[in-house]
PDB file with one MODEL, atoms N, CA, C and O in Angstrom:
MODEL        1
ATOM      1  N   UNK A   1     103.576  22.181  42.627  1.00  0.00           N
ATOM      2  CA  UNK A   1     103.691  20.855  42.085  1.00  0.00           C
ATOM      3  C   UNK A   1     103.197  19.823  43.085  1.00  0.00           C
ATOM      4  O   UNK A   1     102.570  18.848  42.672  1.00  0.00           O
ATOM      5  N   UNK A   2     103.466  20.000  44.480  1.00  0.00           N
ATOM      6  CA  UNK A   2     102.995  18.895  45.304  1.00  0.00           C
ATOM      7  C   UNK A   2     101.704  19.020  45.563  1.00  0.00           C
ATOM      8  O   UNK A   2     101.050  18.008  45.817  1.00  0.00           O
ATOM      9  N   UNK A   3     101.032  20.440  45.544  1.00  0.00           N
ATOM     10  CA  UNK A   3      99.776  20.087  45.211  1.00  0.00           C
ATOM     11  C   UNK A   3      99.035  19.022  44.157  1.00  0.00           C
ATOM     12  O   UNK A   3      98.398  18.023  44.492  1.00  0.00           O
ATOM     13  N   UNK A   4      99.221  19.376  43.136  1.00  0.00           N
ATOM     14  CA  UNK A   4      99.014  18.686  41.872  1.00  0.00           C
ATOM     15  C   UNK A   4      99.247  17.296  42.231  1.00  0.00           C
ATOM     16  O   UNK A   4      98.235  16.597  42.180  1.00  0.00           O
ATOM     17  N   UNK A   5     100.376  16.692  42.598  1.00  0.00           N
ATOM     18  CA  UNK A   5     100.264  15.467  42.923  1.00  0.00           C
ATOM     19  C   UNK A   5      99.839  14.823  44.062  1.00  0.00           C
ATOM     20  O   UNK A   5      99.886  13.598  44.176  1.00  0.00           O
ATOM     21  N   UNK A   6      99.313  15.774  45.150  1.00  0.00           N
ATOM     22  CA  UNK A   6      98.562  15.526  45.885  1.00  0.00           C
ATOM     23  C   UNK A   6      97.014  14.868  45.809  1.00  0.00           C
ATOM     24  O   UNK A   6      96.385  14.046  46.476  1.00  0.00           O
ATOM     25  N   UNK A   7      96.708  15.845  44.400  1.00  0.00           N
ATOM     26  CA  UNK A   7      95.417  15.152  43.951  1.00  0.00           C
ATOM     27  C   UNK A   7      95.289  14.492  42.740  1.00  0.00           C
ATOM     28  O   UNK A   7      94.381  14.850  41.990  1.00  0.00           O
ATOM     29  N   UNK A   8      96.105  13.502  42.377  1.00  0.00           N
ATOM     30  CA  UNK A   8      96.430  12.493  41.829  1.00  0.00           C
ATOM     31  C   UNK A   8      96.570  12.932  40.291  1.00  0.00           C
ATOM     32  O   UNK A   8      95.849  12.456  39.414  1.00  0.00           O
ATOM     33  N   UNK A   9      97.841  14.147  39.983  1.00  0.00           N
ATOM     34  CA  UNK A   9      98.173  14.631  39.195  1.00  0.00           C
ATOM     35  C   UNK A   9      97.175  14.436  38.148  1.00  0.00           C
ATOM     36  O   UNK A   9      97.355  13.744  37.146  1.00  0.00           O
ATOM     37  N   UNK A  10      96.109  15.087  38.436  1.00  0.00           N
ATOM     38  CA  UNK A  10      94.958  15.075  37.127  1.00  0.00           C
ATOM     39  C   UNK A  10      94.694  16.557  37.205  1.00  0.00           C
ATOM     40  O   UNK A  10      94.956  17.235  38.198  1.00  0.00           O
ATOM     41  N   UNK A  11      93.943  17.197  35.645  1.00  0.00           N
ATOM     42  CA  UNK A  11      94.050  18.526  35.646  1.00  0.00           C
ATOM     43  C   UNK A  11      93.520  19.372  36.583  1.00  0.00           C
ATOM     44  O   UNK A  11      92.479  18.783  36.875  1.00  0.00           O
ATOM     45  N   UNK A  12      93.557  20.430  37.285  1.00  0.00           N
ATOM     46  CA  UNK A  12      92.498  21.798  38.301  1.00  0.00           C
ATOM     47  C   UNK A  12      92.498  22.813  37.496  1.00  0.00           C
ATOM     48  O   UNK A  12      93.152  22.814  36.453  1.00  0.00           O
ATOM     49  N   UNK A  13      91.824  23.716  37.855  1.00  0.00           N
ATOM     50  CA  UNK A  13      91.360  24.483  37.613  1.00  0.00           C
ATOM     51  C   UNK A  13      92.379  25.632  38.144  1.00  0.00           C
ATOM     52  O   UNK A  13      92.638  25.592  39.347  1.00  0.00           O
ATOM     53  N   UNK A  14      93.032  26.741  37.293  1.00  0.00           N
ATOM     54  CA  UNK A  14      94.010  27.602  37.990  1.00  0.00           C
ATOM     55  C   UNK A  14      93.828  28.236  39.121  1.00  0.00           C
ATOM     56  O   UNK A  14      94.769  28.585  39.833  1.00  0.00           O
ATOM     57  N   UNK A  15      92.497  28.463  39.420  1.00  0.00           N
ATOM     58  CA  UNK A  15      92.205  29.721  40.345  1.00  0.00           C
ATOM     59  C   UNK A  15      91.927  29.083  41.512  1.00  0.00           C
ATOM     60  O   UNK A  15      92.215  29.650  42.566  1.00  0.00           O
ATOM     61  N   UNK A  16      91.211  27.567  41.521  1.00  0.00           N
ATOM     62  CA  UNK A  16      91.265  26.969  42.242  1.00  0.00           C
ATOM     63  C   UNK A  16      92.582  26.281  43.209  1.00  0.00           C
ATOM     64  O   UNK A  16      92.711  26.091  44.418  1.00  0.00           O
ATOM     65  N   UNK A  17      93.470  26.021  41.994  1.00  0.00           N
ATOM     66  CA  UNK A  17      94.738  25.649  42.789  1.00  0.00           C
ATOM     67  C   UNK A  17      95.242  26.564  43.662  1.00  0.00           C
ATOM     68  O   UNK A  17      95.590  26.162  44.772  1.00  0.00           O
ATOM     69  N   UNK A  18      95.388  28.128  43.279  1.00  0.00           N
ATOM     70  CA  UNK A  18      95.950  29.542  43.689  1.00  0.00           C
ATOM     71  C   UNK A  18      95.139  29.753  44.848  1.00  0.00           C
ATOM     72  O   UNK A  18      95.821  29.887  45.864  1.00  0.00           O
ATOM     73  N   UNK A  19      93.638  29.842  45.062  1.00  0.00           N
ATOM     74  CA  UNK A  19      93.208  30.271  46.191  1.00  0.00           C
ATOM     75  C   UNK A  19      93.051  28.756  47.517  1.00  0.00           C
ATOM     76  O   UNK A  19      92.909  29.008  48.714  1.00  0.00           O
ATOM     77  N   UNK A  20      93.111  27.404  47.021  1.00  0.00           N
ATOM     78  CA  UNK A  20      93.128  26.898  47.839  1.00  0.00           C
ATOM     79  C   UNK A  20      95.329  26.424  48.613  1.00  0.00           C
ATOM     80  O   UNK A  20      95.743  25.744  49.553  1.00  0.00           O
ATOM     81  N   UNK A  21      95.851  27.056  47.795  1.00  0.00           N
ATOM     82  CA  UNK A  21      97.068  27.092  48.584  1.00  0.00           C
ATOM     83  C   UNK A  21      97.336  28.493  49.033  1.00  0.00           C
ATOM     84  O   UNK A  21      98.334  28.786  49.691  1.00  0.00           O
ATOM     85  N   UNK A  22      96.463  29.313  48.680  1.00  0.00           N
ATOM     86  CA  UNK A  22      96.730  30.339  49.406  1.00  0.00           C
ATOM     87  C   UNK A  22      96.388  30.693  50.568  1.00  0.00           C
ATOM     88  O   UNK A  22      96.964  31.419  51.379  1.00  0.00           O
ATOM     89  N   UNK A  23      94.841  29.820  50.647  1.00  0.00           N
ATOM     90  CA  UNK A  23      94.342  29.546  52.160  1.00  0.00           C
ATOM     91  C   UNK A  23      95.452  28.868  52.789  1.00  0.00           C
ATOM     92  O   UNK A  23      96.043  29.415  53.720  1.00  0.00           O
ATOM     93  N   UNK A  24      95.806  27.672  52.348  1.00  0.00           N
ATOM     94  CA  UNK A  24      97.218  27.185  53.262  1.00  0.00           C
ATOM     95  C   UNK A  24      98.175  27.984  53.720  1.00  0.00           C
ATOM     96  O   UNK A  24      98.876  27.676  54.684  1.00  0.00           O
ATOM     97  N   UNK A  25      98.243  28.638  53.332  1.00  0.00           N
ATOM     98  CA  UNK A  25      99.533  29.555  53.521  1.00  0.00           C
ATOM     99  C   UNK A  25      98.967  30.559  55.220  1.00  0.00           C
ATOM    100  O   UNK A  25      99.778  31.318  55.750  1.00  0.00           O
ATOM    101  N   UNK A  26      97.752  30.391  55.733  1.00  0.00           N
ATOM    102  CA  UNK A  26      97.214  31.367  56.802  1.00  0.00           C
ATOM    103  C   UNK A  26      97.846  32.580  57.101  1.00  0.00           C
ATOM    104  O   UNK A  26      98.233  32.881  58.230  1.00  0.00           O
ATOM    105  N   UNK A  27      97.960  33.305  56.065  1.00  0.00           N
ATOM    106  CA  UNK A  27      97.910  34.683  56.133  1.00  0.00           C
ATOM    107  C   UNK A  27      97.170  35.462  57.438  1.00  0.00           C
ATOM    108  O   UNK A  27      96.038  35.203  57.846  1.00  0.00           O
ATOM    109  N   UNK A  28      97.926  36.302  57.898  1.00  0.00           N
ATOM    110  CA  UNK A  28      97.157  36.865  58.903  1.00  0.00           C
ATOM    111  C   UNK A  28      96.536  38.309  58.611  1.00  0.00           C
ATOM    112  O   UNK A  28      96.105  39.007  59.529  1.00  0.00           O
ATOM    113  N   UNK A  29      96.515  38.762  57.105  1.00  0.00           N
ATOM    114  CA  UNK A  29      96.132  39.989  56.587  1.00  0.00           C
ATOM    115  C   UNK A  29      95.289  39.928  55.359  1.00  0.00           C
ATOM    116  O   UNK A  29      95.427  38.943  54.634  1.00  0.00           O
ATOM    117  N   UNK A  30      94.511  40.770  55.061  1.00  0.00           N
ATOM    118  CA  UNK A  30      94.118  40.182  53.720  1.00  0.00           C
ATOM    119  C   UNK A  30      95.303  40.759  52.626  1.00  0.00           C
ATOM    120  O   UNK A  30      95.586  40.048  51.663  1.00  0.00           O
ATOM    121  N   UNK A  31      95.765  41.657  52.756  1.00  0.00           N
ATOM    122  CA  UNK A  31      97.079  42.010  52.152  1.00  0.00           C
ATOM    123  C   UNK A  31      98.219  40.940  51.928  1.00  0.00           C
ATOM    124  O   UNK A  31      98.995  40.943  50.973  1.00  0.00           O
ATOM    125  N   UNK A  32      98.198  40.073  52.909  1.00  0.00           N
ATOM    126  CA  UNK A  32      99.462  39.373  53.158  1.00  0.00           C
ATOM    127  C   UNK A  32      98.821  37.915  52.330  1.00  0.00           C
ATOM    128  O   UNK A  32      99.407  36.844  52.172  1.00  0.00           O
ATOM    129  N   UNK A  33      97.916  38.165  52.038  1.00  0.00           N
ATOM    130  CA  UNK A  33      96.725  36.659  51.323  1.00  0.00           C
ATOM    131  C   UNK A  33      97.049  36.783  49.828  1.00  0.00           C
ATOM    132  O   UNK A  33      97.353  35.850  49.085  1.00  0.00           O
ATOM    133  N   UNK A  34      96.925  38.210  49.471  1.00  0.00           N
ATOM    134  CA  UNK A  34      96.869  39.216  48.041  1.00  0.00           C
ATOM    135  C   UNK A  34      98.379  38.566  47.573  1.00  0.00           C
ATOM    136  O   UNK A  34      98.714  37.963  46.554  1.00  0.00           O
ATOM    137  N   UNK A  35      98.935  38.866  48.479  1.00  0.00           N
ATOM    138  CA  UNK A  35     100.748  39.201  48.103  1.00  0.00           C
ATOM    139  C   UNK A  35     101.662  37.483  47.941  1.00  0.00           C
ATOM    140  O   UNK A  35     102.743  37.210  47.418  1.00  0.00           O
ATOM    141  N   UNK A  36     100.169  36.215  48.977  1.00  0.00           N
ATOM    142  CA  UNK A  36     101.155  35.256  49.208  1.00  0.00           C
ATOM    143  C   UNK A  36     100.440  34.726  47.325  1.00  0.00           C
ATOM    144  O   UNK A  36     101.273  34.518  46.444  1.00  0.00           O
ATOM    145  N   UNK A  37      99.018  34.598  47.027  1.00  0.00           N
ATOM    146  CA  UNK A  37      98.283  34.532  45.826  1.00  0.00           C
ATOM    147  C   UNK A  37      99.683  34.884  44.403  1.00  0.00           C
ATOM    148  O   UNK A  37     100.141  34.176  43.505  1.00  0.00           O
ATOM    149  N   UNK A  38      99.939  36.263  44.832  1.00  0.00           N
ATOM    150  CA  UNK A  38     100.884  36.567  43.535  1.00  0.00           C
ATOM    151  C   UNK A  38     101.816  35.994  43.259  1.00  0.00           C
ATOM    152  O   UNK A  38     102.102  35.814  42.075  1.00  0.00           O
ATOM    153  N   UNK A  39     102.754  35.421  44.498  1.00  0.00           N
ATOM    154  CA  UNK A  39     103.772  35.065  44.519  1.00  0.00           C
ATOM    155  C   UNK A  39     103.269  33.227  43.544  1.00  0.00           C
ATOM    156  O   UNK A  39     103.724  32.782  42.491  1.00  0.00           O
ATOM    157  N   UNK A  40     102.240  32.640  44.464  1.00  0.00           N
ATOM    158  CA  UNK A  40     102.082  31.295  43.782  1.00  0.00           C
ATOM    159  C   UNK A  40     101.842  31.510  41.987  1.00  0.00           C
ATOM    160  O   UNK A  40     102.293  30.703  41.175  1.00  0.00           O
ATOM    161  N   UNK A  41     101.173  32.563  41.658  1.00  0.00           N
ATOM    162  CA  UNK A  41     101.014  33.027  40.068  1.00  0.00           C
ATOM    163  C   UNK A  41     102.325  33.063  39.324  1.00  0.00           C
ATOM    164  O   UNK A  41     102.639  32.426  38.319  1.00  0.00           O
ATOM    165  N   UNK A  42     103.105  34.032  40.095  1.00  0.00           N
ATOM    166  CA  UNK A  42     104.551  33.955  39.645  1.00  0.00           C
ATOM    167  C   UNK A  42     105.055  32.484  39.321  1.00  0.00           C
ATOM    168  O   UNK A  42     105.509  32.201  38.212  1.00  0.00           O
ATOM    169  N   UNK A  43     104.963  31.680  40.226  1.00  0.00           N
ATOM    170  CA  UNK A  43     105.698  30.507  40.648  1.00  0.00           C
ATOM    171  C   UNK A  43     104.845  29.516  39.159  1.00  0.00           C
ATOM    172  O   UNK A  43     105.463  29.381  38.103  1.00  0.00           O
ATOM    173  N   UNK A  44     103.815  29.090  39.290  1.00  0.00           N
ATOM    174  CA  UNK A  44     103.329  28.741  38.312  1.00  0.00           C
ATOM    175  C   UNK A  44     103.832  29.222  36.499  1.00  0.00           C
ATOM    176  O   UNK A  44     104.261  28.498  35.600  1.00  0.00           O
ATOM    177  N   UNK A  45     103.593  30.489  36.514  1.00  0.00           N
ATOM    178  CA  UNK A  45     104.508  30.801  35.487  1.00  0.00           C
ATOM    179  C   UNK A  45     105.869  30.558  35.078  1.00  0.00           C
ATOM    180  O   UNK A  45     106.183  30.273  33.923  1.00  0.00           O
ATOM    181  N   UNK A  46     106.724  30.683  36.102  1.00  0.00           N
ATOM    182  CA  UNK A  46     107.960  30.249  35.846  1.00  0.00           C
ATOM    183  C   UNK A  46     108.236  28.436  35.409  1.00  0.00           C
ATOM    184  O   UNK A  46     109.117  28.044  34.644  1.00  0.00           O
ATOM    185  N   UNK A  47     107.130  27.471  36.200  1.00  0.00           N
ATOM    186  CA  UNK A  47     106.734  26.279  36.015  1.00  0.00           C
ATOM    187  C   UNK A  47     106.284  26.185  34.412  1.00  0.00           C
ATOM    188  O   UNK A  47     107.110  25.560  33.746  1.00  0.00           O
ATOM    189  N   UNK A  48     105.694  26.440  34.026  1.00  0.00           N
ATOM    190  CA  UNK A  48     104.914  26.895  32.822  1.00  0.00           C
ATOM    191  C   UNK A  48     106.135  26.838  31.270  1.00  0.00           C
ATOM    192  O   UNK A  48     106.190  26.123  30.270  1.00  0.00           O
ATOM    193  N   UNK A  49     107.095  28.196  31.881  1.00  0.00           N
ATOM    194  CA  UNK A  49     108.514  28.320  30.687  1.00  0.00           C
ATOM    195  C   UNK A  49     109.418  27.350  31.222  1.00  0.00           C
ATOM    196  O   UNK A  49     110.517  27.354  30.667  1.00  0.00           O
ATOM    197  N   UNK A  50     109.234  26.342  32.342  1.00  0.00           N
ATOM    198  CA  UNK A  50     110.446  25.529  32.451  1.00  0.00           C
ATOM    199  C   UNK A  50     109.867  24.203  31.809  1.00  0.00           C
ATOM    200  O   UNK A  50     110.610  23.225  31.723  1.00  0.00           O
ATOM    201  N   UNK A  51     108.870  24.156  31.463  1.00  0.00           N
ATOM    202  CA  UNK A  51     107.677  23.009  30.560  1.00  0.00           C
ATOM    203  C   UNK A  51     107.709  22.259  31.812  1.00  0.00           C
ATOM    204  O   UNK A  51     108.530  21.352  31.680  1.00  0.00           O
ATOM    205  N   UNK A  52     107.129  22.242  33.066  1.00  0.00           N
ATOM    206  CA  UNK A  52     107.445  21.551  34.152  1.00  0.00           C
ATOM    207  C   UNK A  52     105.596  21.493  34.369  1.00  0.00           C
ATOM    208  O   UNK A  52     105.055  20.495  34.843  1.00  0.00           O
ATOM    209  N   UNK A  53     105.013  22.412  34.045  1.00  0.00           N
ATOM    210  CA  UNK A  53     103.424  22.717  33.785  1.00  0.00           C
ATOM    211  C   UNK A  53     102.950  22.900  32.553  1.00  0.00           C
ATOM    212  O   UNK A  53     103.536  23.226  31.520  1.00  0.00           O
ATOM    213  N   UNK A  54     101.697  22.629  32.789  1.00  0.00           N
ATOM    214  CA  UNK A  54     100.825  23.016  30.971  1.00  0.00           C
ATOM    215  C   UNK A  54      99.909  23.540  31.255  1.00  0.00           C
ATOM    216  O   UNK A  54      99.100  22.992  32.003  1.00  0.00           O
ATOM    217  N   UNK A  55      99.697  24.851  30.738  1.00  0.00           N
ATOM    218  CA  UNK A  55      98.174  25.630  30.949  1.00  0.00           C
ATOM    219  C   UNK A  55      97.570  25.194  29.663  1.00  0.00           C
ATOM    220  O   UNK A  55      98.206  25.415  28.632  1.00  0.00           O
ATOM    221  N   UNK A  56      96.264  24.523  29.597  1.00  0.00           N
ATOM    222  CA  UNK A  56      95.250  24.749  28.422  1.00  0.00           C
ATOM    223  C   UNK A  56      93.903  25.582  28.821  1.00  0.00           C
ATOM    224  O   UNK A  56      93.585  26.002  29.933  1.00  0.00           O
ATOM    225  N   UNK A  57      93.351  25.671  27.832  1.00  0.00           N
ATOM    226  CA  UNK A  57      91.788  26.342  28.014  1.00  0.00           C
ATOM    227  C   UNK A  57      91.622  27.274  29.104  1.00  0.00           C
ATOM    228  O   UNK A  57      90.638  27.339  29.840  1.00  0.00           O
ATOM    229  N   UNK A  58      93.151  28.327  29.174  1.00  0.00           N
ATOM    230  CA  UNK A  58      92.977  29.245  29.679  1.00  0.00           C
ATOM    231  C   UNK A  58      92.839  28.669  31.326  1.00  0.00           C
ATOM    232  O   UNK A  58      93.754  28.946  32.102  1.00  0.00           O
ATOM    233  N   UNK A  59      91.988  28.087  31.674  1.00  0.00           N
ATOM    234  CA  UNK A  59      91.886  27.854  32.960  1.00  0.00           C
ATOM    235  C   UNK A  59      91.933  26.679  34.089  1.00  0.00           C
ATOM    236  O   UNK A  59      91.480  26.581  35.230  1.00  0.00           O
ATOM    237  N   UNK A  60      92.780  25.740  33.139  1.00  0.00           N
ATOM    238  CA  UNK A  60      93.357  24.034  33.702  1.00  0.00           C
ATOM    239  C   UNK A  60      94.874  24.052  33.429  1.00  0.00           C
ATOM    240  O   UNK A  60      95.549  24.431  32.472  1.00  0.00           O
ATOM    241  N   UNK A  61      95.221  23.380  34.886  1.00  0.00           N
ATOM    242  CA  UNK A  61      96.724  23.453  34.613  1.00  0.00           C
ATOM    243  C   UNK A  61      96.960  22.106  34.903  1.00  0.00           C
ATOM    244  O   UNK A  61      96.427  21.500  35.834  1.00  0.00           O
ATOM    245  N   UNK A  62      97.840  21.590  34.024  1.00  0.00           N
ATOM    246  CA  UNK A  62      98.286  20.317  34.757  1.00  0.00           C
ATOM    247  C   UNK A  62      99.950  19.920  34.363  1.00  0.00           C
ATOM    248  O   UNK A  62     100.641  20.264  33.404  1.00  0.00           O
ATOM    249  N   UNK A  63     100.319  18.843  35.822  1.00  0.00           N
ATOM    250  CA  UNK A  63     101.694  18.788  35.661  1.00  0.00           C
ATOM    251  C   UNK A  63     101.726  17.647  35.098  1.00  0.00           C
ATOM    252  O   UNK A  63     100.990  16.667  35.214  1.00  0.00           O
ATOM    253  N   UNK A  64     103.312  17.992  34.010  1.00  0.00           N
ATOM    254  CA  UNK A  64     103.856  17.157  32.979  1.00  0.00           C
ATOM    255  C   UNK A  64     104.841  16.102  33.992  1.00  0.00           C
ATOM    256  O   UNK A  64     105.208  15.124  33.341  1.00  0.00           O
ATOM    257  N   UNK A  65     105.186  16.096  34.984  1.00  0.00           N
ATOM    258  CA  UNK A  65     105.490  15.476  35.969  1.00  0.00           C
ATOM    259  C   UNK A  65     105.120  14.159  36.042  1.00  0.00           C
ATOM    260  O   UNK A  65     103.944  14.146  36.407  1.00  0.00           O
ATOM    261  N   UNK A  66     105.680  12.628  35.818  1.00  0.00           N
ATOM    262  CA  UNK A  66     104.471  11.747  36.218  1.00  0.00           C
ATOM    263  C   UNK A  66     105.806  10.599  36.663  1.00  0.00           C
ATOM    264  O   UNK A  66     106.602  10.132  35.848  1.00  0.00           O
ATOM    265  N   UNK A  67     105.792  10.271  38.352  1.00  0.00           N
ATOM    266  CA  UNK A  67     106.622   9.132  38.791  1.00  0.00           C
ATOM    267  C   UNK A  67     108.086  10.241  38.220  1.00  0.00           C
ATOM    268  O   UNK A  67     109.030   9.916  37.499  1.00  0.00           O
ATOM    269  N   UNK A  68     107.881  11.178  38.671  1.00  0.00           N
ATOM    270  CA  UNK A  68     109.638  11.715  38.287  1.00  0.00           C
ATOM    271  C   UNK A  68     110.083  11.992  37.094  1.00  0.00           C
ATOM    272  O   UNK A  68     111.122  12.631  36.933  1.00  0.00           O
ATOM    273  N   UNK A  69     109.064  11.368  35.722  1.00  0.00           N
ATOM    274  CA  UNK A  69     109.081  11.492  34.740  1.00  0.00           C
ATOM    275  C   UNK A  69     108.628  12.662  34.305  1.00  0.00           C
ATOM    276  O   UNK A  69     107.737  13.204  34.958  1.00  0.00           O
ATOM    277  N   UNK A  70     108.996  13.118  33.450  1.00  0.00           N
ATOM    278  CA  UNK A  70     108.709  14.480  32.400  1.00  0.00           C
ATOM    279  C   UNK A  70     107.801  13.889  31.095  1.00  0.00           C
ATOM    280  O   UNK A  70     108.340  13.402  30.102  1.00  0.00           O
ATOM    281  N   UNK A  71     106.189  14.027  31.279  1.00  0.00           N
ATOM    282  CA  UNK A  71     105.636  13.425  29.947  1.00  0.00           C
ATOM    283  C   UNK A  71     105.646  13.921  28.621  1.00  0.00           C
ATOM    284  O   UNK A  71     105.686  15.139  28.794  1.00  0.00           O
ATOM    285  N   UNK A  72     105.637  13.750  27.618  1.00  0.00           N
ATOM    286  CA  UNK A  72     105.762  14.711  26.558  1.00  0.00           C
ATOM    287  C   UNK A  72     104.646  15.261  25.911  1.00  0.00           C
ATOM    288  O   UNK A  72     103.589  14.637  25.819  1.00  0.00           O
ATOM    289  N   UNK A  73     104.809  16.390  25.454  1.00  0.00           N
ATOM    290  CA  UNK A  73     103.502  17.495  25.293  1.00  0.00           C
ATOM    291  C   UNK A  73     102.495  16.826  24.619  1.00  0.00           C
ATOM    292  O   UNK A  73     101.351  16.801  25.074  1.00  0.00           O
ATOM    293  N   UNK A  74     102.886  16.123  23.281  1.00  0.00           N
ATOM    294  CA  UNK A  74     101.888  15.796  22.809  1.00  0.00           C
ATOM    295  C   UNK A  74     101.461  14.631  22.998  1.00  0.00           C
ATOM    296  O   UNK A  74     100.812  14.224  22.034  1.00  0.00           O
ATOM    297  N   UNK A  75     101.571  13.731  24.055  1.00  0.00           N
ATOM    298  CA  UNK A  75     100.952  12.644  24.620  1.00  0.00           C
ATOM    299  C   UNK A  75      99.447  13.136  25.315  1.00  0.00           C
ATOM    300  O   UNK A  75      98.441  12.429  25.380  1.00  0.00           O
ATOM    301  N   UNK A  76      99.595  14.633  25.841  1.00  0.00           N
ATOM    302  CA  UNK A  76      98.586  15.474  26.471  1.00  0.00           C
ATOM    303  C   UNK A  76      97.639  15.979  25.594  1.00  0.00           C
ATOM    304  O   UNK A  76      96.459  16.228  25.840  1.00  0.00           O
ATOM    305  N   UNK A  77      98.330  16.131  24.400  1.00  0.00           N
ATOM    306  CA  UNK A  77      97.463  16.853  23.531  1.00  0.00           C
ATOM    307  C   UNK A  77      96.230  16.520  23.024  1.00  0.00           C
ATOM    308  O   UNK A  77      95.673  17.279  22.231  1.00  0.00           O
ATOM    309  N   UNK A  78      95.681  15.384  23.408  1.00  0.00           N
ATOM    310  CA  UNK A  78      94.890  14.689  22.948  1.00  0.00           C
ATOM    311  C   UNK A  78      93.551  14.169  24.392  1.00  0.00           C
ATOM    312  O   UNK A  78      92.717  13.269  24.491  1.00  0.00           O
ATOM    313  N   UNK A  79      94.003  15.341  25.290  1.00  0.00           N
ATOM    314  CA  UNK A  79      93.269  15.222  26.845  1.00  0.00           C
ATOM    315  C   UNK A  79      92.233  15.927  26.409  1.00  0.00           C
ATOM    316  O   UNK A  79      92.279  16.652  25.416  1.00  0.00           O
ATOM    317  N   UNK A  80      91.030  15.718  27.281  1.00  0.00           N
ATOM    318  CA  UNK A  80      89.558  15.924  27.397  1.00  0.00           C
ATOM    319  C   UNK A  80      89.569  16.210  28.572  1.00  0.00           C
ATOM    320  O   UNK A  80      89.998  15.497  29.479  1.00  0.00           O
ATOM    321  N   UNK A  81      88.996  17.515  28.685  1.00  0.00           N
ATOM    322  CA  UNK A  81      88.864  17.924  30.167  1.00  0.00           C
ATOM    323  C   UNK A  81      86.920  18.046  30.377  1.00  0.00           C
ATOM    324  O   UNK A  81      86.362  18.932  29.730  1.00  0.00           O
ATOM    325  N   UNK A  82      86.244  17.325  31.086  1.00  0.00           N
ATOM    326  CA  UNK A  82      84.988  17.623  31.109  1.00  0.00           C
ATOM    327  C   UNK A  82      84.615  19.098  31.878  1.00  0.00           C
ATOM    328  O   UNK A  82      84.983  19.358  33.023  1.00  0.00           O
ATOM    329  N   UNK A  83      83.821  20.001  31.028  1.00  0.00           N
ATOM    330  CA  UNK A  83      83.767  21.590  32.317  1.00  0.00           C
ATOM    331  C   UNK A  83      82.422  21.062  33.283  1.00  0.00           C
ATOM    332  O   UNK A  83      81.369  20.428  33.221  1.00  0.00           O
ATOM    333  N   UNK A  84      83.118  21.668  34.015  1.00  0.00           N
ATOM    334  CA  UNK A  84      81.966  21.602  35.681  1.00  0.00           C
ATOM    335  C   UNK A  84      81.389  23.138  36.015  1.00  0.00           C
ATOM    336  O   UNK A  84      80.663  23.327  36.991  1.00  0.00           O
TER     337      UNK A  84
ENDMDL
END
């Protein structure tokens, strides 16, 4: 989540979020990179069933989070994500 609002809670890209906090994390193995990756997947998911995140189009996640606030789904529903 503090990622996400790090970059001014607008949507990323999943894989992008996962491998650039996984670099944060400086693993000293590539095993220990593999294992810290799963754990953030997990974590996201659990974000996901607590409606605390929104996955669309398979591969943008963004938090429902805004100023402490919880936004409501279908205020989102109506987002345009441009693909890059």
């Amino acid at each position: 989540m503090s990622y996400l609002l790090a970059h001014g809670n607008k949507p990323q890209r999943l894989w992008s979020v996962i491998n650039e906090i996984g670099a944060e994390s400086l693993a000293e193995s590539r095993w220990e990179l593999r294992e810290n990756k799963r754990q953030i997947l997990k974590t996201i998911h659990q974000l996901r069933r607590q409606r605390t995140l929104w996955r669309y189009r398979r591969n943008w996640i963004a938090s429902l989070l805004v100023d402490g606030e919880l936004v409501p789904l279908d205020q989102l529903k109506g987002l345009h994500v441009a693909r890059t």
